[in-house]
N, C-alpha and C positions, 0 to 999 in steps of 0.2 A: 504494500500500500504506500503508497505517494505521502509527503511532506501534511497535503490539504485534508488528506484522510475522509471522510464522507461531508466536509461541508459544503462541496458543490452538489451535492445530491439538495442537502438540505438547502441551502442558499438557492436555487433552483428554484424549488416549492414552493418555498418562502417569499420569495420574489414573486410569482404567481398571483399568488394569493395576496402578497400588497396591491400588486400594479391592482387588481379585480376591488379591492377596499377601497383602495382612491379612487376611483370609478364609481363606485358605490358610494361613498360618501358627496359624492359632486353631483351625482344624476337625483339622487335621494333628500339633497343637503341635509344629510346625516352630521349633527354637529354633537351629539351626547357623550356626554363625561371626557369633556380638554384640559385636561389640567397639565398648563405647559409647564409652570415651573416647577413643579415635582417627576416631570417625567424629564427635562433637563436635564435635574441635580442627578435622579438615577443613571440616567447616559453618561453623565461625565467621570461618577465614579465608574459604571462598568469597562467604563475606555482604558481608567486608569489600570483596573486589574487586567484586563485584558490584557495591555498593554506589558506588563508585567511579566503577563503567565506569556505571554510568545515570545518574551524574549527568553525564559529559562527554556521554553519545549524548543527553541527554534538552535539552541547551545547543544543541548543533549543530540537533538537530530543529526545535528550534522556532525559531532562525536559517536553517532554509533551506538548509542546509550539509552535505556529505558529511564526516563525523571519521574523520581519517587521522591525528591526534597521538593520543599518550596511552596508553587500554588498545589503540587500533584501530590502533596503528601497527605491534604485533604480530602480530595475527593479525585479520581482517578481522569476524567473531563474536566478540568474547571473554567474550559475556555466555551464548550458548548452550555456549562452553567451560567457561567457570566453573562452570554447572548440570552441565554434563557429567561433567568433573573431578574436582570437590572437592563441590558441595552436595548432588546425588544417592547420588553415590559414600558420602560422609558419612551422610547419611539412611538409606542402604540398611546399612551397619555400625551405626547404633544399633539398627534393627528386627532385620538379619537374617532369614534364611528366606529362604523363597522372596523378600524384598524385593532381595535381593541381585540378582536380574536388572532392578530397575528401571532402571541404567542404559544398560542393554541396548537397550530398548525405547524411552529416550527416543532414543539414538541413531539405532537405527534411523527413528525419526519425524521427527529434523531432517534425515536424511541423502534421506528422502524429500520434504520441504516445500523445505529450503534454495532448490533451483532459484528455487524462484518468487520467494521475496525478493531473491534475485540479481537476476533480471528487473527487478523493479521500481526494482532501485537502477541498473542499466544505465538504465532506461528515462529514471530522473530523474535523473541523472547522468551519463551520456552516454559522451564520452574519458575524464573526472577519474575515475571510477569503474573503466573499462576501464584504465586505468594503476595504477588503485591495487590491482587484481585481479592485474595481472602481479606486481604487486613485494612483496606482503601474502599471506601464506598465510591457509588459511580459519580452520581451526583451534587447530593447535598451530606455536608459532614456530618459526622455523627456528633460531636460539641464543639 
């Protein structure tokens, strides 16, 4: 599996389903629950961790290396968490409308792809990987 691992699957769908929201919310003038500045302040931390968590997985990558320190010592994705959480969620409170179920949809789309990335890191990872799956929840940490 490649560097992007299933986010063009998801970013794909995800996209879909905005451009169709915008759409909806202009044909509809769908304007219910915008709350810009709270979905802001959420976007700008989730950029921050984001931002964060790619530069430790993007070290380990190109070393060769599974990252168990850091953002991944929390939860085993924390960058499709992060989109998850806070920069979608974010996104979908400055547009509002129907934008509001986009994080609906991406979830549904990682919850469908995940498997295969798993796969792939079992496959090139091997035990270190399967240890790190027991002890690392996928998503959200456990405290």
């Amino acid at each position: 599996m490649r560097f992007w691992g299933i986010f063009p699957k998801i970013a794909l769908l995800s996209s879909i389903y905005a451009a169709t929201a915008f759409y909806l919310n202009k044909a509809l003038n769908a304007r219910f629950l915008s709350l810009p500045g709270p979905g802001l302040v959420t976007i700008s931390i989730g950029l921050a961790l984001w931002f964060i968590c790619y530069l430790q997985v993007s070290r380990a990558y190109s070393e060769g290396k599974l990252l168990t320190k850091g953002c991944y010592s929390k939860v085993r994705h924390p960058i499709y968490s992060i989109w998850g959480f806070l920069i979608l969620p974010g996104f979908s409170l400055v547009i509002g409308g129907f934008m509001l179920f986009l994080p609906l949809v991406y979830w549904l789309s990682v919850m469908k792809f995940i498997g295969e990335e798993e796969r792939a890191l079992e496959e090139r990872f091997g035990d270190e990987w399967r240890e790190y799956k027991e002890r690392t929840p996928r998503f959200v940490p456990r405290h």
